[in-house]
C-alpha positions as a Markdown table, in Angstrom:
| # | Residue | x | y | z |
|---|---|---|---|---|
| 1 | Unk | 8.7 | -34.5 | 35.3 |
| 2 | Unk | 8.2 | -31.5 | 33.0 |
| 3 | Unk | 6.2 | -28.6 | 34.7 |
| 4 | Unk | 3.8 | -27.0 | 32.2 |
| 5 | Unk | 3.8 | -23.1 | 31.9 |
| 6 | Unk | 2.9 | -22.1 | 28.3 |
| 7 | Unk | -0.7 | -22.0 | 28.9 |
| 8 | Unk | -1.3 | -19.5 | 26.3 |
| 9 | Unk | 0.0 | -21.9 | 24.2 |
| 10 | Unk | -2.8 | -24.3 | 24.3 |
| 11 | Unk | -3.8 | -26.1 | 27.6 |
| 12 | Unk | -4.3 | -29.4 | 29.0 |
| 13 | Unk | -7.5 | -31.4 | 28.2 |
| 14 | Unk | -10.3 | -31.1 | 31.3 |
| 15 | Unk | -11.2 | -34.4 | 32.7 |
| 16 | Unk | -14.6 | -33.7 | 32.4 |
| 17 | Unk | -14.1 | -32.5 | 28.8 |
| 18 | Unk | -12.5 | -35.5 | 28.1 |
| 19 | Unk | -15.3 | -37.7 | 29.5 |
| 20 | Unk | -17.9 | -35.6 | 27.4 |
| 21 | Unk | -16.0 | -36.5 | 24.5 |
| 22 | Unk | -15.1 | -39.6 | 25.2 |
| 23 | Unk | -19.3 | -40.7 | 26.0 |
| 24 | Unk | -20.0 | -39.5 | 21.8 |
| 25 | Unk | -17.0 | -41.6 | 20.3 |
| 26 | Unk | -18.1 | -44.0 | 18.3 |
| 27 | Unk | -22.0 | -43.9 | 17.1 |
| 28 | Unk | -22.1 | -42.4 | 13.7 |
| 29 | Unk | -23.2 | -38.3 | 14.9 |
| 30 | Unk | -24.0 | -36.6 | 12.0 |
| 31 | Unk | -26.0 | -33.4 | 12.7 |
| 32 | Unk | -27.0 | -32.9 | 9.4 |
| 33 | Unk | -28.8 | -36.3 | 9.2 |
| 34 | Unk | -32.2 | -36.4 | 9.4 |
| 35 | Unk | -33.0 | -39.8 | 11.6 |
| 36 | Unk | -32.0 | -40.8 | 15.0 |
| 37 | Unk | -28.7 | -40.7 | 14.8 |
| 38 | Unk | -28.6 | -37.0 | 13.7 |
| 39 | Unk | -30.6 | -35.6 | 15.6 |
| 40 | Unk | -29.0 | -36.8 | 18.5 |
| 41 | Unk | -26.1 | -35.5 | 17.0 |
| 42 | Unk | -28.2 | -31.9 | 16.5 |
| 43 | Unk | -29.2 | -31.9 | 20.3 |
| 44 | Unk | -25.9 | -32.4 | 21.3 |
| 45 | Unk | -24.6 | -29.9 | 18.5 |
| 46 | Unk | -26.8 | -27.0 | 20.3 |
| 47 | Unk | -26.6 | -28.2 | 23.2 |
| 48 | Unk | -22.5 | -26.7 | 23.1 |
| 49 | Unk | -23.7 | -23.9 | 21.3 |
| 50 | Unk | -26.4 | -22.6 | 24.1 |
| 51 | Unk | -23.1 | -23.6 | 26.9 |
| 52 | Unk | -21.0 | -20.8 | 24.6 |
| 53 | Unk | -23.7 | -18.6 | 23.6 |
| 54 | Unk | -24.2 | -18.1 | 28.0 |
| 55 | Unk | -20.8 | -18.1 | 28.7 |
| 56 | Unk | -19.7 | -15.1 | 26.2 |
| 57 | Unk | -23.5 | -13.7 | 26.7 |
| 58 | Unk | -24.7 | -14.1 | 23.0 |
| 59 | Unk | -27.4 | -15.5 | 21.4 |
| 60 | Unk | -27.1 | -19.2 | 20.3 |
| 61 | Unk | -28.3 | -18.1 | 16.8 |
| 62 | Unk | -24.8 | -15.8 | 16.6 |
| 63 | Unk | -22.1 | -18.8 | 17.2 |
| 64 | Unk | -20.9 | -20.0 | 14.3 |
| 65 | Unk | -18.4 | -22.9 | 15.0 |
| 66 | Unk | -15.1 | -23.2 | 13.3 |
| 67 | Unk | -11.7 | -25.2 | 13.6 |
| 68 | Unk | -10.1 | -22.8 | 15.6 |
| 69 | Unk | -9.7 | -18.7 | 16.4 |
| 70 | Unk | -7.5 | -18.6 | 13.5 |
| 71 | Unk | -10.4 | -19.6 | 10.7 |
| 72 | Unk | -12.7 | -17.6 | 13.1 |
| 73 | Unk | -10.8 | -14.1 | 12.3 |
| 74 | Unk | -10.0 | -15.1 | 8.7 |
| 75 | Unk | -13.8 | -15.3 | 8.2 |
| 76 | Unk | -13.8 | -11.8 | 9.2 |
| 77 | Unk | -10.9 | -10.2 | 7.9 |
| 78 | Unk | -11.5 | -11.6 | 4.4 |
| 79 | Unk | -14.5 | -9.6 | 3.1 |
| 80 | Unk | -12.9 | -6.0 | 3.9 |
| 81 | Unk | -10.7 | -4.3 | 1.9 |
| 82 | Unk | -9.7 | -1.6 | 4.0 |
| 83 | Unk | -8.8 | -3.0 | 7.7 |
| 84 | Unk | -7.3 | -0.8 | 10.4 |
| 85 | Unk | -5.9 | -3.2 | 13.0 |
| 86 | Unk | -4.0 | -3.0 | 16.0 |
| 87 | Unk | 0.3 | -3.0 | 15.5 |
| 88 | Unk | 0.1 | -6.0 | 18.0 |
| 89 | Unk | -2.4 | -8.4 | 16.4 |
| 90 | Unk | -2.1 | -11.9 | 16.0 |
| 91 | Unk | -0.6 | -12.9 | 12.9 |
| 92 | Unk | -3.9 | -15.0 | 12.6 |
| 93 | Unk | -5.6 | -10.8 | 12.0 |
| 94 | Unk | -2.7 | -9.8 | 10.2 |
| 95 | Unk | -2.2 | -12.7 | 7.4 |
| 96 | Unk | -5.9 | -12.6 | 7.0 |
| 97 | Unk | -5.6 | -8.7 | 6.3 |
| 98 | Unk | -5.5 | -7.0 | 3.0 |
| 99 | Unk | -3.4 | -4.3 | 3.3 |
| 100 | Unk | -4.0 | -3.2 | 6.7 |
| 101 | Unk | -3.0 | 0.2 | 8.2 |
| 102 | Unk | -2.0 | -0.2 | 11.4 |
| 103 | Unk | -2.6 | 1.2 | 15.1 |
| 104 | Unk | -0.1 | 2.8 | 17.1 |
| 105 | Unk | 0.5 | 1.3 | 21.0 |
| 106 | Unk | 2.1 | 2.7 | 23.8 |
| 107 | Unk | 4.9 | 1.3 | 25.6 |
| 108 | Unk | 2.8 | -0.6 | 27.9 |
| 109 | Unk | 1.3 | -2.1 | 24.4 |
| 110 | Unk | -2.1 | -0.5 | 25.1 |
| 111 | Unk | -3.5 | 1.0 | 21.8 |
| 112 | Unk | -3.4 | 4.6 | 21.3 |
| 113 | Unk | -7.0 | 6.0 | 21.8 |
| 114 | Unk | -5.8 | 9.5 | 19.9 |
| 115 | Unk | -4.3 | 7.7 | 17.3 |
| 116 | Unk | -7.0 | 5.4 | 16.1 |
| 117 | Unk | -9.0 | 8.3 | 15.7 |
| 118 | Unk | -6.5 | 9.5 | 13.3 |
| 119 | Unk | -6.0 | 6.7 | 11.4 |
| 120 | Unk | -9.6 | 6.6 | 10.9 |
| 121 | Unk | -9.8 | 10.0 | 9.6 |
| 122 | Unk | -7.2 | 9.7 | 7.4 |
| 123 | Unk | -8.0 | 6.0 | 6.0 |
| 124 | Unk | -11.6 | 5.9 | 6.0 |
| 125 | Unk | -11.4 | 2.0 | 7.4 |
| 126 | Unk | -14.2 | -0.4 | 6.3 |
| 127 | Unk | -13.4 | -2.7 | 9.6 |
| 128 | Unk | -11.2 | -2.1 | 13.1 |
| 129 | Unk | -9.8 | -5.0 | 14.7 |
| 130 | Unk | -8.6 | -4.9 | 18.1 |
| 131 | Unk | -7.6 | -7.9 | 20.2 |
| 132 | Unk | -8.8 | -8.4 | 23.9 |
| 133 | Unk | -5.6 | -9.5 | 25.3 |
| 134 | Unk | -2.6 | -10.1 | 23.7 |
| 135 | Unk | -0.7 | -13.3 | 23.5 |
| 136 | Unk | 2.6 | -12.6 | 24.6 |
| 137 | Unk | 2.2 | -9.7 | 27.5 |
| 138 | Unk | -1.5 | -10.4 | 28.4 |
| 139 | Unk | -2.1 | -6.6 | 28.2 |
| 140 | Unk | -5.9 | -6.2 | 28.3 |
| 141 | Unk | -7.2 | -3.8 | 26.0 |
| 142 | Unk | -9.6 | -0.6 | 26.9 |
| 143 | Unk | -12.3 | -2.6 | 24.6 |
| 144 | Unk | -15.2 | -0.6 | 25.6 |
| 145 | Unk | -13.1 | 2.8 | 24.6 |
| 146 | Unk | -12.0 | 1.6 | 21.5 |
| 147 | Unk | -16.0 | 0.5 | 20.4 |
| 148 | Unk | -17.1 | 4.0 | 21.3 |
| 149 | Unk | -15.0 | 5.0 | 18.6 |
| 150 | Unk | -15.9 | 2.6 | 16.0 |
| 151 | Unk | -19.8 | 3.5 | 16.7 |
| 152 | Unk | -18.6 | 7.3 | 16.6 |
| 153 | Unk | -17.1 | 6.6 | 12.9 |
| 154 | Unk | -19.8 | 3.9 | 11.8 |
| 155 | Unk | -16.6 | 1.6 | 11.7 |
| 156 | Unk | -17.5 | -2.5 | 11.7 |
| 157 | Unk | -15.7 | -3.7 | 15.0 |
| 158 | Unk | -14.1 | -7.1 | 15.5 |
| 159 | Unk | -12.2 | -8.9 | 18.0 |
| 160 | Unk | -9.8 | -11.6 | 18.6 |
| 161 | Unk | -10.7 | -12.7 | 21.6 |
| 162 | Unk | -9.0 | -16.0 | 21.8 |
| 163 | Unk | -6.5 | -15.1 | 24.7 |
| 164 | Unk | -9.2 | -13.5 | 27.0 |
| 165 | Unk | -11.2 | -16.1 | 26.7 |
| 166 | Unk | -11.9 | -17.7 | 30.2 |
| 167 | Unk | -9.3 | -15.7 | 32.1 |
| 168 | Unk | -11.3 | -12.3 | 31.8 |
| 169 | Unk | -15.2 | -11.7 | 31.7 |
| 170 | Unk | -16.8 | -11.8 | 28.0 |
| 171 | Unk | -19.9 | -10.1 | 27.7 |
| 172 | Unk | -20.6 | -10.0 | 23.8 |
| 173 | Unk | -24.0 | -8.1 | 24.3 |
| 174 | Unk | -22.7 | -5.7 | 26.4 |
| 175 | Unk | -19.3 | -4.6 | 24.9 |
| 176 | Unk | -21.1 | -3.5 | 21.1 |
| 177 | Unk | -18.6 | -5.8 | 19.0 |
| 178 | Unk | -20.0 | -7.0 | 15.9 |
| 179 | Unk | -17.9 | -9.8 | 16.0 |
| 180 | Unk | -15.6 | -11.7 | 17.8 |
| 181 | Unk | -13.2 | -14.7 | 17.9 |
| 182 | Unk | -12.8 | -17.6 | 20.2 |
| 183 | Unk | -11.4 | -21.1 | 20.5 |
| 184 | Unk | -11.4 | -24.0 | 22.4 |
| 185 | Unk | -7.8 | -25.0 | 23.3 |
| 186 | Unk | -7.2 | -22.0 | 25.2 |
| 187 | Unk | -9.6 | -22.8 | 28.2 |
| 188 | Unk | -9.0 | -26.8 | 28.5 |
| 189 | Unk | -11.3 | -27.8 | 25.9 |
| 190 | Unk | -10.0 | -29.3 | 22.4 |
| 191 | Unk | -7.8 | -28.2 | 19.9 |
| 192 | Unk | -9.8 | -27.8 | 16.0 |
| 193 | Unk | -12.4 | -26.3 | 17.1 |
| 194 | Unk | -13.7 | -22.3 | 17.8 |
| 195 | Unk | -16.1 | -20.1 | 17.3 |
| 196 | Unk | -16.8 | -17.2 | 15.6 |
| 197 | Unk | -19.6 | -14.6 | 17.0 |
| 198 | Unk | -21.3 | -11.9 | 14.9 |
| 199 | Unk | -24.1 | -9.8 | 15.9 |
| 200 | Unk | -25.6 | -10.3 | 12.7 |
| 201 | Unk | -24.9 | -13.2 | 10.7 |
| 202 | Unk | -27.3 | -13.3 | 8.3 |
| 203 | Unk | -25.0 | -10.5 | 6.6 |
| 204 | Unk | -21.7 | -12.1 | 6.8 |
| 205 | Unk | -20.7 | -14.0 | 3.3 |
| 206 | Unk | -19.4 | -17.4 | 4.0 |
| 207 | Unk | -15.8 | -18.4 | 2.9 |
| 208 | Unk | -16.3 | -22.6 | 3.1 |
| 209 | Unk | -19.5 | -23.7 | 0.5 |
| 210 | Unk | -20.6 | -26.6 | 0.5 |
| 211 | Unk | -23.6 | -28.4 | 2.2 |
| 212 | Unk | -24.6 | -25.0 | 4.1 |
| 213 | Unk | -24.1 | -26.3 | 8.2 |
| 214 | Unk | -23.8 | -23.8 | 10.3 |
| 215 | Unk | -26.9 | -21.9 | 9.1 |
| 216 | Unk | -25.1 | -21.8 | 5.7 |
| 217 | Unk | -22.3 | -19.4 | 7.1 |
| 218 | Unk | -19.4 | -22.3 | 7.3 |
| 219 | Unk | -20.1 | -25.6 | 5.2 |
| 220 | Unk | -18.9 | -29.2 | 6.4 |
| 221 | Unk | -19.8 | -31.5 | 8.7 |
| 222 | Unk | -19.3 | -30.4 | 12.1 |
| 223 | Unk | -16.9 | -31.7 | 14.6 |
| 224 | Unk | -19.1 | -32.6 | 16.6 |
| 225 | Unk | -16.5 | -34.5 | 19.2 |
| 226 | Unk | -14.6 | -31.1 | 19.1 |
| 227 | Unk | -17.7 | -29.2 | 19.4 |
| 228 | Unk | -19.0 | -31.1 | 22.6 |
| 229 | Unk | -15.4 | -30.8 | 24.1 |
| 230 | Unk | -15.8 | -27.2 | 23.6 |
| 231 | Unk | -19.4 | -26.4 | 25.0 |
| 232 | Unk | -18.3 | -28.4 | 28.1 |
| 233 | Unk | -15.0 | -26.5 | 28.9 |
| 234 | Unk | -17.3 | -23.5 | 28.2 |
| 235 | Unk | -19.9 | -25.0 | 30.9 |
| 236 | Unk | -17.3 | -25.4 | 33.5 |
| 237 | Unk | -15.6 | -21.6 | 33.4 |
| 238 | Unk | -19.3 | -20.3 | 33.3 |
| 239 | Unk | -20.6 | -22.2 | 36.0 |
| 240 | Unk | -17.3 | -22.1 | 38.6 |
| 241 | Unk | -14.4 | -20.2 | 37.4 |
| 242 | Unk | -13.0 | -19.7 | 41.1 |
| 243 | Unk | -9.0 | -21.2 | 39.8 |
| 244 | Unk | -8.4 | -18.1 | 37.9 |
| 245 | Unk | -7.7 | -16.2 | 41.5 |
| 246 | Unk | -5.6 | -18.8 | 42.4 |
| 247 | Unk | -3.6 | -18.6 | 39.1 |
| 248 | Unk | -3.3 | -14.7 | 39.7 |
| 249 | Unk | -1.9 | -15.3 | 43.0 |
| 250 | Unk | 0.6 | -17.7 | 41.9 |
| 251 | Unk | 1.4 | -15.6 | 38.4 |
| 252 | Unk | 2.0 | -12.7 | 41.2 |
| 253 | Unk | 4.0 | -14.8 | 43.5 |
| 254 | Unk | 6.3 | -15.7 | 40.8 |
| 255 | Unk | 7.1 | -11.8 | 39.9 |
| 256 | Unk | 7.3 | -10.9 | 43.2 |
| 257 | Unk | 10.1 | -13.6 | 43.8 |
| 258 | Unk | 12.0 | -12.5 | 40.5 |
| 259 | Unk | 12.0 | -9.1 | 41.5 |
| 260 | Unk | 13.0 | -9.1 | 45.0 |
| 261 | Unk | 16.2 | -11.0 | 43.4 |
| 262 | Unk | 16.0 | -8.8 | 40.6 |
| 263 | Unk | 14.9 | -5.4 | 41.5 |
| 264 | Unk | 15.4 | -4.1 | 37.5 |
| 265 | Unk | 13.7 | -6.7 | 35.8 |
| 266 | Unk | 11.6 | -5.6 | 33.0 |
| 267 | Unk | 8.1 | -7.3 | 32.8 |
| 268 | Unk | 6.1 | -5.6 | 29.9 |
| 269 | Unk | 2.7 | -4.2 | 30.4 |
| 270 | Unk | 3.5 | -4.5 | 34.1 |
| 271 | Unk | 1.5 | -1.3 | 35.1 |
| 272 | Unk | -1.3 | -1.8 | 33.4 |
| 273 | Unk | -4.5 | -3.8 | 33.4 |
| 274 | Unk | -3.1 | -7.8 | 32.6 |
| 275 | Unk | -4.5 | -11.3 | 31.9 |
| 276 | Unk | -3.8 | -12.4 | 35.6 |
| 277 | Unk | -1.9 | -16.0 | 34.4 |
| 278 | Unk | 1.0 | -13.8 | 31.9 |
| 279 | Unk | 4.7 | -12.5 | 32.3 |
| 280 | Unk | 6.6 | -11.4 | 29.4 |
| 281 | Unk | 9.9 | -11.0 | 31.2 |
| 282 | Unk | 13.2 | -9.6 | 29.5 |
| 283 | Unk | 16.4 | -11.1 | 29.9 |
| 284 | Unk | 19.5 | -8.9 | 28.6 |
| 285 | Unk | 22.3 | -11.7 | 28.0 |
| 286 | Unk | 20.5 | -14.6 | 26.4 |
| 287 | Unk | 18.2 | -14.7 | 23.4 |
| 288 | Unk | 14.7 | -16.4 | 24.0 |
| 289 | Unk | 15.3 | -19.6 | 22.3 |
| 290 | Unk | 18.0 | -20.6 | 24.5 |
| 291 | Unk | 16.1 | -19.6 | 27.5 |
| 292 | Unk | 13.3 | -21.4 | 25.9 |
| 293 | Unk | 15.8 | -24.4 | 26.0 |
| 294 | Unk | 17.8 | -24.0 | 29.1 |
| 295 | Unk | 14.2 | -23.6 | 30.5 |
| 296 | Unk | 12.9 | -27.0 | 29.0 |
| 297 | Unk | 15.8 | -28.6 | 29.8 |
| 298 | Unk | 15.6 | -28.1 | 33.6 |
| 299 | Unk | 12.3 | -29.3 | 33.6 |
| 300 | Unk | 9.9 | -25.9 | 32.6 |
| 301 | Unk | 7.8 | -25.9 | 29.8 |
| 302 | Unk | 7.4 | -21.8 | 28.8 |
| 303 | Unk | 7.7 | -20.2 | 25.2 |
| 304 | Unk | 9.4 | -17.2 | 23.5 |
| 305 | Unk | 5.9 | -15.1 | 21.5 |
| 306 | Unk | 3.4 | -16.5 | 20.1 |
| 307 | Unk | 3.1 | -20.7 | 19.5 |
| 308 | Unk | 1.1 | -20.1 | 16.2 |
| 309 | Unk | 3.7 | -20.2 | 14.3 |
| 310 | Unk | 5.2 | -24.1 | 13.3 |
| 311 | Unk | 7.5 | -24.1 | 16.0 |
| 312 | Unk | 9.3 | -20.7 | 14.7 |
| 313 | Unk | 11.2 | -18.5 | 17.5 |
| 314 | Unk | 11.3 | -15.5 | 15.9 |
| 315 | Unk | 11.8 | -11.7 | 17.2 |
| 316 | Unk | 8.1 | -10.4 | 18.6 |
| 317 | Unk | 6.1 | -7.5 | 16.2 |
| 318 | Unk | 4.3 | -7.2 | 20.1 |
| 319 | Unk | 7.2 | -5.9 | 21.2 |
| 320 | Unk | 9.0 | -3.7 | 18.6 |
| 321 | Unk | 5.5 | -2.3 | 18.2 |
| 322 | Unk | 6.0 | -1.2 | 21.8 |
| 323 | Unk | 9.2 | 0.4 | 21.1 |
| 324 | Unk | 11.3 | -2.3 | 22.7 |
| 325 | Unk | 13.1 | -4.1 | 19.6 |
| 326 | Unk | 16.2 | -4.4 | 21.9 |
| 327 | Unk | 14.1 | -7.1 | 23.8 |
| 328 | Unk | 12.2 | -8.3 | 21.0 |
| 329 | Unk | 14.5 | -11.7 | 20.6 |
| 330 | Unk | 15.4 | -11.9 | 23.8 |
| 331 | Unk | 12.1 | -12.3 | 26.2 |
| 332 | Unk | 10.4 | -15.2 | 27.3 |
| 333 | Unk | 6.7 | -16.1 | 28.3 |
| 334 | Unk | 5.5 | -17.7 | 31.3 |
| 335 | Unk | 1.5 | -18.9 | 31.4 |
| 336 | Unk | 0.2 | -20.4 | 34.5 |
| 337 | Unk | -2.9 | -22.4 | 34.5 |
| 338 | Unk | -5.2 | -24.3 | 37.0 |
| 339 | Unk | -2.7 | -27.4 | 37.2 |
| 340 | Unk | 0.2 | -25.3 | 38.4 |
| 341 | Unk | 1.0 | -25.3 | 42.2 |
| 342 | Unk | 2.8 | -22.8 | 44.2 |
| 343 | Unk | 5.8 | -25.0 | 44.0 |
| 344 | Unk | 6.0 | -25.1 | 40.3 |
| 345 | Unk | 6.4 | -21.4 | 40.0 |
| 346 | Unk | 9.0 | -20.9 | 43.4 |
| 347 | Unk | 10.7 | -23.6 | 41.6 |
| 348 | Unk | 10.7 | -21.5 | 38.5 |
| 349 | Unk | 11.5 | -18.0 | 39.8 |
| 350 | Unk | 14.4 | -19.8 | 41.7 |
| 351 | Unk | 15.7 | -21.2 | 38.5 |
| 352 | Unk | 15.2 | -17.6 | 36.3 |
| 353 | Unk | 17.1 | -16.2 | 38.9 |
| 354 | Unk | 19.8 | -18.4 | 38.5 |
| 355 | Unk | 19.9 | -18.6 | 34.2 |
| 356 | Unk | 20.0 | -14.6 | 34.6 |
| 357 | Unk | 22.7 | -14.3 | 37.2 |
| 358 | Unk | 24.9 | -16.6 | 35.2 |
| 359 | Unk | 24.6 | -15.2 | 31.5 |
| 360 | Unk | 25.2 | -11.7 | 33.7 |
| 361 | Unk | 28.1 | -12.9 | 34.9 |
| 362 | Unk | 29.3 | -14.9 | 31.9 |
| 363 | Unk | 28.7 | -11.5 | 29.9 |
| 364 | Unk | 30.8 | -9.5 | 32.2 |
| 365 | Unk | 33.8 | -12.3 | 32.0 |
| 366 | Unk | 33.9 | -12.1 | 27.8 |
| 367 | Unk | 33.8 | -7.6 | 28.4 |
| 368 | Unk | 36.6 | -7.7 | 31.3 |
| 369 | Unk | 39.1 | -11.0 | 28.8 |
């Protein structure tokens, strides 16, 4: 049986999700409609929003649902035509993007206070977009550092928050975002659905026309099924998110056991502030799709970047941009999540150990032939 570690990747369905969802199937829930029917649909259509709107600490009247984190920045990202984003984005922020100028990071792949400052100065940005977390390291951003500077330059502030999202505290109000992006299938809920939070809607131009749901900001019928799913994996981190100490533990367990083995290991953003379930871990002799495979094949589900993109392995922008292009195509990353025991990740470390010990030694038999 496979054991699951690419959390970041998307997560398992909750069982209580999936009997939320499971109790709408069938009747015809149309929110927009106008008798019974819909305005069951409409209760249970707010209903999600008000479980999101407390979880992230906005006001219901500032979620605006969408299929995913992906539409949620695109909504964003499309009316400006001068963005200054982060060198690590998602490619989600970056497609989305017209002709961005980009952020400097550190080698830790935190984002250079003194040098968005700069590039403000010198490109007069009409937006900043900064993600919370990234996907691959699960380096946390200095968010409220990077706002300060925004409000200092009058610079519209947005965030991709779709990693941090159950993992870290969200407080829209209180971190001075005017937007930010979520979605579903990151925290157990459903995939095709997310969110998208402004401060002020009323000003943001939709991209989808049509019948005008959503408070006219995103035409088309909801998905509502998607939507419930949502609101109730939402529900469930707001009201009991005690797991995510366990998951540090075992995510801290696991790199303690690879190191002790390994004592020069390289796990990026190690020394700085980290979603507690991520290791990006470098392996010298073997690029990241075979450890992908050898990995799967021994039974460990884990992935090489980001999963975003239709199954391509391909070098990581997150880490050139942190000045380590050597490991950019060979690096791996493990995410654990509330279904993962301590076993699963002894079992893994045991196994790393082993794949890294045996490409070390195969290298060193091909140098001394």
């Amino acid at each position: 049986m496979s054991i699951y570690l690419d959390y970041n990747a998307t997560t398992p369905l909750r069982d209580e999700v999936k009997k939320e969802m499971l109790d709408i199937m069938g009747p015809p829930l149309n929110a927009s409609s106008v008798h019974s029917f819909g305005r069951q649909a409409k209760t249970h259509l707010e209903n999600a929003r008000t479980s999101i709107s407390n979880f992230v600490n906005a006001n219901s009247d500032q979620i605006i649902f969408t299929s995913g984190g992906t539409e949620a920045n695109s909504m964003i990202m499309q009316i400006f035509k001068r963005p200054l984003i982060s060198s690590i984005e998602h490619d989600a922020v970056i497609a989305s993007s017209k002709n961005p100028n980009f952020i400097d990071v550190d080698s830790n792949g935190l984002v250079k206070i003194d040098d968005l400052e700069v590039k403000i100065k010198k490109f007069n940005p009409d937006i900043i977009s900064v993600m919370w977390a990234n996907n691959e390291t699960g380096v946390i951003q200095p968010i409220k550092d990077i706002v300060k500077i925004a409000k200092k330059y009058k610079v519209y502030i947005h965030c991709d928050a779709v990693q941090a999202l159950g993992k870290i505290d969200i407080d829209f109000k209180a971190s001075g975002l005017n937007s930010l992006a979520i979605s579903s299938h990151k925290i157990g809920g459903p995939v095709g659905v997310g969110a998208l939070i402004v401060d002020d809607p009323y000003n943001l131009n939709p991209i989808i026309l049509g019948g005008g749901q959503e408070r006219g900001h995103r035409s088309g019928t909801e998905n509502l099924i998607g939507i419930v799913g949502f609101g109730s994996a939402a529900r469930k981190i707001f009201l009991d998110n005690s797991e995510i100490n366990n998951i540090m533990s075992l995510q801290k367990k696991f790199e303690k056991l690879i190191k002790s083995k390994l004592p020069n290991i390289k796990i990026f953003g190690e020394n700085v502030p980290r979603l507690p379930n991520t290791t990006c871990v470098y392996m010298p002799h073997m690029n990241a799709d075979a450890q992908v495979i050898a990995m799967d094949l021994k039974g460990f589900s884990v992935s090489a970047g980001s999963a975003c993109s239709s199954g391509k392995v391909k070098s990581s922008h997150v880490l050139e941009a942190m000045g380590a292009k050597w490991a950019s195509n060979k690096s791996i990353r493990i995410s654990s999540g509330w279904q993962n025991t301590k076993n699963d990740l002894e079992k893994l470390a045991q196994f790393y150990v082993e794949l890294y010990k045996r490409t070390e030694n195969k290298e060193k038999e091909i140098i001394n032939a």
